[in-house]
GURO-949155 format. One record per residue (C-alpha): x, y, z; chain. Coordinates in steps of 0.25 Angstrom, whole numbers, always signed. Each point is the difference from the previous one (the first is absolute). Example, Ala and Ser with C-alpha at 12.3 -4.5 7.8 and 13.67 -1.06 7.14 Angstrom:
2
+49|-18|+31|A
+6|+14|-2|A
# end
This chain:
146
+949|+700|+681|A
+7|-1|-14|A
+10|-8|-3|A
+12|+9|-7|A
+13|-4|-10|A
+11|+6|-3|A
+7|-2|-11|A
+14|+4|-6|A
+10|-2|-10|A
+11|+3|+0|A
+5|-4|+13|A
+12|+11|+4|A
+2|+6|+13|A
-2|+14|-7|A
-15|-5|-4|A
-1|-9|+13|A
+1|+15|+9|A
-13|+5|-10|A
-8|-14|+1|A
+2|+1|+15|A
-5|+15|-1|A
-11|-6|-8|A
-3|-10|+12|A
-1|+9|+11|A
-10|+8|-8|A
-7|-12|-2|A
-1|-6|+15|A
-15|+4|+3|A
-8|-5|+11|A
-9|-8|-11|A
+13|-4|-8|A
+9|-12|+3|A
+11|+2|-9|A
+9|-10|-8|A
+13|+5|-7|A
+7|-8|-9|A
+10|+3|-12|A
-5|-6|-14|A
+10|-11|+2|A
-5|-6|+12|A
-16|+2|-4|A
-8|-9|-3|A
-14|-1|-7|A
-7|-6|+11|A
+6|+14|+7|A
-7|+8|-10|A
-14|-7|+0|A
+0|-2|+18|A
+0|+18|-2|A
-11|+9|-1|A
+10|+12|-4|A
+13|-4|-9|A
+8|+11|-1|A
+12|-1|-11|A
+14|+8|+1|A
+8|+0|-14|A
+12|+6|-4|A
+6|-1|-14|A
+13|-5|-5|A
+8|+3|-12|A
-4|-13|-6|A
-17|-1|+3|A
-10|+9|+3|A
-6|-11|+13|A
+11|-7|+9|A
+2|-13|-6|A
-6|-5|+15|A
-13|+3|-4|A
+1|-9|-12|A
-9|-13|+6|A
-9|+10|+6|A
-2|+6|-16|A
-2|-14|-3|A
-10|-5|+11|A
-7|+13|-2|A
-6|-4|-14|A
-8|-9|+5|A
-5|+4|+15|A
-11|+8|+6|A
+0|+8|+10|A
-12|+7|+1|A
-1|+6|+13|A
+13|+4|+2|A
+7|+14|-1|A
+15|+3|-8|A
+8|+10|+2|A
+12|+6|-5|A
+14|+8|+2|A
+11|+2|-8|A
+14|-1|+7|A
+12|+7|-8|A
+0|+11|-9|A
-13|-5|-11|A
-13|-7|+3|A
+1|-15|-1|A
-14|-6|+1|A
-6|+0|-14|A
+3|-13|-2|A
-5|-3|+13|A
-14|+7|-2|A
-2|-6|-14|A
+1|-13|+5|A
-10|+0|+11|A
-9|+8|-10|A
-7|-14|-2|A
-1|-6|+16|A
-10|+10|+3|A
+6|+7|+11|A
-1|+16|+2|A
+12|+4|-3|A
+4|+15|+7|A
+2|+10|-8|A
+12|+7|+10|A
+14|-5|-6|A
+9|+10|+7|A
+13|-1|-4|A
+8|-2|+14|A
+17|+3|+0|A
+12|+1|+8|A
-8|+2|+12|A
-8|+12|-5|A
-13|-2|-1|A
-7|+12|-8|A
-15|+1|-1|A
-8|-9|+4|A
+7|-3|+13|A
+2|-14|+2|A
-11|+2|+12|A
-11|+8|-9|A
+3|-13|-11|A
-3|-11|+10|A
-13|+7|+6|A
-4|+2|-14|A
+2|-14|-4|A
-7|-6|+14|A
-11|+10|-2|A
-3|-4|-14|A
-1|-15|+4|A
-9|+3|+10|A
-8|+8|-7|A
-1|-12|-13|A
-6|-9|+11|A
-10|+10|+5|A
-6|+1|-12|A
-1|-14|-2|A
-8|-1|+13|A
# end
């Protein structure tokens, strides 16, 4: 069983529809799934999952929702080894740089998928192809440390 979070930022119906795509493709049998925008999470969120997976869009004014900011902060002195990241861009331009480069230093595997997700179209990979990706790599990160 792994424990799964969603997080998103920022929170508009338009990006709540995709993170609710991103959900259902989420809900496995080995999975139980918490979904939370950025603004209601919390770091005790974040360090109770096995899989953290981060939903960004950009805004005219910054690269990273402003309600990623304490996470950005906390991140800089965490660890997080064992877990799994993953990424996906809501909008027109992938947001999660800033993301990624802050959890460079926590030590967890960080997916190298960041599909870029909008308007309800979601192009290669499909949100389902992504999330079995992203479950699979975790899985296999703790067969090999077996």
């Amino acid at each position: 069983m792994y424990n799964v979070l969603v997080v998103w930022a920022p929170d508009s119906a338009e990006n709540r529809k995709l993170v609710d795509a991103v959900a259902r493709a989420l809900e496995q049998a080995k999975v139980t799934l918490v979904v939370k925008s950025a603004a209601e999470a919390v770091i005790s969120d974040v360090t109770a999952a096995d899989i953290i997976v981060f939903g960004a869009q950009k805004s005219a004014s910054a690269d990273t929702p402003s309600e990623y900011s304490e996470f950005l902060r906390i991140f800089k002195g965490i660890l997080l080894a064992g877990r799994t990241a993953g990424f996906f861009s809501l909008g027109a331009e992938k947001a999660t740089a800033r993301l990624r480069k802050a959890l460079k230093d926590t030590e967890i595997v960080q997916s190298d998928d960041d599909p870029l997700w909008s308007d309800g179209k979601q192009g290669a990979p499909s949100v389902n192809e992504w999330s079995e990706r992203l479950i699979g790599s975790h899985q296999e990160m703790h067969r090999a440390r077996e």
